[in-house]
Backbone bond lengths (Angstrom), bond angles and torsions (degrees), N, CA, C in turn:
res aa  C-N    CA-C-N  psi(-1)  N-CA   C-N-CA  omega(-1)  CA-C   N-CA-C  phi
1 X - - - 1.457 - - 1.522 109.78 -
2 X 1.131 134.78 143.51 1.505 167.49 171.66 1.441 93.66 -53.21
3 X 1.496 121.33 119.19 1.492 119.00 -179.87 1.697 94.43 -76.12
4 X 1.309 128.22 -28.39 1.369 113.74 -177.87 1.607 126.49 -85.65
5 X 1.420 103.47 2.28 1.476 119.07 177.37 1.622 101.49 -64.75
6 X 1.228 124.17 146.65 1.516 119.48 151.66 1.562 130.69 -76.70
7 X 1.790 129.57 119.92 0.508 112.65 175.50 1.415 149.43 -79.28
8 X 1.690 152.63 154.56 1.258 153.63 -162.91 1.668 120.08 -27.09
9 X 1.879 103.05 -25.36 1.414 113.96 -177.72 1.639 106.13 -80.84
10 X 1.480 100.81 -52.74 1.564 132.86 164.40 1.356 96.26 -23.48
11 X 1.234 131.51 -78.16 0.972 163.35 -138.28 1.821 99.01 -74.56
12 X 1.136 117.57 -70.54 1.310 118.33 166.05 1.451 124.16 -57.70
13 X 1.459 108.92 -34.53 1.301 94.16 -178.52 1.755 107.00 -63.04
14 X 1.349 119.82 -54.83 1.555 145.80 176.01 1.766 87.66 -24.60
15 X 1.530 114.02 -68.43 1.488 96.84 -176.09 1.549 129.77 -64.15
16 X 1.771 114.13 -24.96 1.218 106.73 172.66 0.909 119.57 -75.36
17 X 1.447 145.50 8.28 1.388 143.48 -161.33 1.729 93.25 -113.10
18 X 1.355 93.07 -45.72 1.921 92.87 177.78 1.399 110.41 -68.55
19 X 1.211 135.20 -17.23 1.277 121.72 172.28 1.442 112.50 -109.68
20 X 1.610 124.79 4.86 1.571 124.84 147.22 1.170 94.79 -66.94
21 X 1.290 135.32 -50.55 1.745 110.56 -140.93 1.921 103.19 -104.25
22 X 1.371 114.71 15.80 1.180 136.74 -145.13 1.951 73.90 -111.26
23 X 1.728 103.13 -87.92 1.887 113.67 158.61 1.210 106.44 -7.89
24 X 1.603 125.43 -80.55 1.609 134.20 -166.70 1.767 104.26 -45.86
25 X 0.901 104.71 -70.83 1.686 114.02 -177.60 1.700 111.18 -49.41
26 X 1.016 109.97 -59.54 1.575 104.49 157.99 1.267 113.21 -48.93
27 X 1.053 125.11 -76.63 1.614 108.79 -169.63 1.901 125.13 -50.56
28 X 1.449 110.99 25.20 1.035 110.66 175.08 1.756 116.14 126.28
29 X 1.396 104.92 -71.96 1.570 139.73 -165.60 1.506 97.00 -71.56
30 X 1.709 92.17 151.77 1.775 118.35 -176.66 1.614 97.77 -88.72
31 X 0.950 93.52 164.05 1.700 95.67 166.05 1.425 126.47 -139.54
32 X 1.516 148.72 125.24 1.669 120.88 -170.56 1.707 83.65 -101.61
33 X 1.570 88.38 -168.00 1.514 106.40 -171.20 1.557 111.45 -87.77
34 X 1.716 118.18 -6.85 0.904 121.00 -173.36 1.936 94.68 -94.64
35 X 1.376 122.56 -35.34 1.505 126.93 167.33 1.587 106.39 -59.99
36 X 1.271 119.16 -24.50 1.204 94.18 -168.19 1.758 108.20 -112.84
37 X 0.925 117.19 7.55 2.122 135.74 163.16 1.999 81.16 -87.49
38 X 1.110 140.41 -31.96 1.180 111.86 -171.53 1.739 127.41 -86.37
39 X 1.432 81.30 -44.16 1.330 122.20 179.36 1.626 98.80 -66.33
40 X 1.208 149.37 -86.36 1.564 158.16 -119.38 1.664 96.15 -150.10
41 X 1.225 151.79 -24.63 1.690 143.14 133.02 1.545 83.05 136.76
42 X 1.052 128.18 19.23 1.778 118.21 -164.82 1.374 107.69 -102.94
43 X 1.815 102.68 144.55 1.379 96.20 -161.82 1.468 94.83 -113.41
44 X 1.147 101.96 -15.33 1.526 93.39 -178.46 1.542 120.93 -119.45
45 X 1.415 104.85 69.39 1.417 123.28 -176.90 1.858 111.07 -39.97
46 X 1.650 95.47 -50.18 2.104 90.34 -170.24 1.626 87.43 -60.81
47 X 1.157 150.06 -2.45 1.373 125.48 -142.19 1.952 76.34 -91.71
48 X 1.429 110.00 -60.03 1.090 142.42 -166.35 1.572 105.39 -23.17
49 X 1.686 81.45 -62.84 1.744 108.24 176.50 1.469 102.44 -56.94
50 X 0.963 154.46 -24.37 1.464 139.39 -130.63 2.047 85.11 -114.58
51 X 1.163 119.66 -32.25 1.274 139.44 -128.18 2.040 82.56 -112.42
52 X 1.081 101.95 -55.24 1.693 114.80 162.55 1.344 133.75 -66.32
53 X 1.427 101.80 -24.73 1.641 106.61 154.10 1.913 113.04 -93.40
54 X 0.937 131.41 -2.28 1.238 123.76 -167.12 1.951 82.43 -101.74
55 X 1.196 130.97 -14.45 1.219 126.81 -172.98 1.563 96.50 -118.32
56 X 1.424 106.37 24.64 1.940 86.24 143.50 1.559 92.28 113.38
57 X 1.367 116.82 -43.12 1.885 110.90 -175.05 1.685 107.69 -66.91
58 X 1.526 88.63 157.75 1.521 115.64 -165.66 1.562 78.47 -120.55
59 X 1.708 103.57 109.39 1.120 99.16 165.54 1.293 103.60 -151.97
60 X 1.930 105.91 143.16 1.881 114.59 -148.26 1.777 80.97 -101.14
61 X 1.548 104.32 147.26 1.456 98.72 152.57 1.718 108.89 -133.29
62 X 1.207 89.94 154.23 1.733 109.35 179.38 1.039 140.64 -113.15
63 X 0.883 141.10 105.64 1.798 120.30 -140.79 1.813 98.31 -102.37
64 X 1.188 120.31 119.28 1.771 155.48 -154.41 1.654 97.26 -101.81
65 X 1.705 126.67 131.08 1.148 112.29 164.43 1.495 98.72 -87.26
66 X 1.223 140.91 170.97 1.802 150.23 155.80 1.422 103.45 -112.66
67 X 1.199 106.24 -152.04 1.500 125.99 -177.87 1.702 115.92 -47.93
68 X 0.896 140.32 118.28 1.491 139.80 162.43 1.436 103.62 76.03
69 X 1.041 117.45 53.79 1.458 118.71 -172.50 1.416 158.37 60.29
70 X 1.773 89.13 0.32 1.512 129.57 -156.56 1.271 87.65 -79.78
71 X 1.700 118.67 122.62 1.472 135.63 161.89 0.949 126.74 -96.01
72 X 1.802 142.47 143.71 1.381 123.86 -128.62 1.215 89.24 165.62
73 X 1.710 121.46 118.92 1.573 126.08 174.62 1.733 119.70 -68.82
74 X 1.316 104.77 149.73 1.410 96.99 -159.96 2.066 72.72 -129.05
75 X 1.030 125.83 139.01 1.551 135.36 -166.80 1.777 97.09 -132.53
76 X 1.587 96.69 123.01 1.538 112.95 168.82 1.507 118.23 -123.62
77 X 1.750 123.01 148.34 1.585 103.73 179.88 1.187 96.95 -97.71
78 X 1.890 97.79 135.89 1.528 102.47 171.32 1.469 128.80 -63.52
79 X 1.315 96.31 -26.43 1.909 105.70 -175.88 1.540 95.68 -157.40
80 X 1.394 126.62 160.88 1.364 131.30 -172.16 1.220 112.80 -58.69
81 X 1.676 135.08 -43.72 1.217 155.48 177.92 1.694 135.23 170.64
82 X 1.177 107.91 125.46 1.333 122.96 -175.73 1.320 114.78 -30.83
83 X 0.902 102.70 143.49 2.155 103.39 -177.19 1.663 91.86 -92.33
84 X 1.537 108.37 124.38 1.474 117.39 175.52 1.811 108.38 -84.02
Protein backbone atom coordinates (compact mmCIF):
# COMPACT_ATOMS: atom_id res chain seq x y z
CA UNK A 1 0.00 0.00 0.00
CA UNK A 2 0.97 3.69 -0.92
CA UNK A 3 2.06 5.47 2.38
CA UNK A 4 0.06 8.46 0.88
CA UNK A 5 -3.12 6.50 0.21
CA UNK A 6 -5.70 6.87 3.07
CA UNK A 7 -6.19 4.22 5.17
CA UNK A 8 -9.79 2.06 5.80
CA UNK A 9 -9.90 3.91 9.42
CA UNK A 10 -8.84 7.21 7.53
CA UNK A 11 -11.29 6.53 5.42
CA UNK A 12 -14.24 6.26 7.76
CA UNK A 13 -13.37 8.73 9.85
CA UNK A 14 -13.18 11.28 6.46
CA UNK A 15 -16.85 10.00 5.88
CA UNK A 16 -18.14 10.56 9.38
CA UNK A 17 -17.07 13.96 9.57
CA UNK A 18 -18.75 14.67 6.06
CA UNK A 19 -21.90 13.50 7.16
CA UNK A 20 -21.58 15.36 10.79
CA UNK A 21 -21.01 18.52 9.19
CA UNK A 22 -23.34 17.58 6.21
CA UNK A 23 -26.37 17.00 9.64
CA UNK A 24 -25.11 20.56 11.05
CA UNK A 25 -25.74 22.47 7.79
CA UNK A 26 -28.99 20.87 7.27
CA UNK A 27 -30.29 21.49 10.39
CA UNK A 28 -30.19 25.13 9.68
CA UNK A 29 -26.67 26.55 11.15
CA UNK A 30 -23.27 27.85 9.43
CA UNK A 31 -20.31 26.32 10.47
CA UNK A 32 -16.38 27.77 10.27
CA UNK A 33 -13.43 25.53 10.26
CA UNK A 34 -12.56 26.56 13.62
CA UNK A 35 -16.50 25.12 14.78
CA UNK A 36 -15.96 22.34 13.01
CA UNK A 37 -12.02 21.01 14.53
CA UNK A 38 -14.19 21.64 17.70
CA UNK A 39 -17.29 20.35 17.13
CA UNK A 40 -16.54 16.88 14.82
CA UNK A 41 -12.19 16.92 15.20
CA UNK A 42 -11.87 17.96 11.39
CA UNK A 43 -9.20 19.90 10.19
CA UNK A 44 -9.93 20.24 6.95
CA UNK A 45 -13.38 21.61 6.78
CA UNK A 46 -13.04 23.31 2.80
CA UNK A 47 -11.93 19.74 1.99
CA UNK A 48 -15.32 18.56 3.42
CA UNK A 49 -17.09 21.35 1.58
CA UNK A 50 -15.53 20.68 -1.70
CA UNK A 51 -16.62 16.90 -1.42
CA UNK A 52 -20.42 18.24 -0.49
CA UNK A 53 -20.65 20.36 -3.33
CA UNK A 54 -19.41 17.86 -5.88
CA UNK A 55 -22.46 15.70 -4.34
CA UNK A 56 -25.14 18.10 -5.21
CA UNK A 57 -25.11 20.87 -2.09
CA UNK A 58 -25.49 24.51 -2.72
CA UNK A 59 -23.36 25.77 -0.33
CA UNK A 60 -22.60 29.86 0.07
CA UNK A 61 -19.40 30.78 1.86
CA UNK A 62 -18.54 34.07 3.55
CA UNK A 63 -15.56 34.94 4.77
CA UNK A 64 -16.20 36.30 8.84
CA UNK A 65 -13.41 38.38 10.65
CA UNK A 66 -13.04 36.63 14.61
CA UNK A 67 -10.69 37.55 17.14
CA UNK A 68 -7.74 39.91 16.15
CA UNK A 69 -8.66 40.27 12.79
CA UNK A 70 -8.28 36.73 11.74
CA UNK A 71 -10.54 36.03 8.54
CA UNK A 72 -11.92 32.65 8.09
CA UNK A 73 -14.91 31.14 5.90
CA UNK A 74 -17.94 30.47 7.70
CA UNK A 75 -20.11 27.94 4.94
CA UNK A 76 -24.07 27.77 4.88
CA UNK A 77 -26.50 25.40 2.63
CA UNK A 78 -28.40 27.45 0.41
CA UNK A 79 -31.12 24.82 -0.29
CA UNK A 80 -30.96 21.02 0.69
CA UNK A 81 -29.77 19.93 -2.85
CA UNK A 82 -29.75 20.69 -6.42
CA UNK A 83 -32.23 18.81 -8.58
CA UNK A 84 -29.90 16.61 -10.93
Amino acid sequence: MNELEPTLHEMKVQESQEEQVLQHLLSGQSITPIEALDLYGSFRLSSIIFRLRERGYDIRTEMVTICKGTRVARYTLNQKKEVE
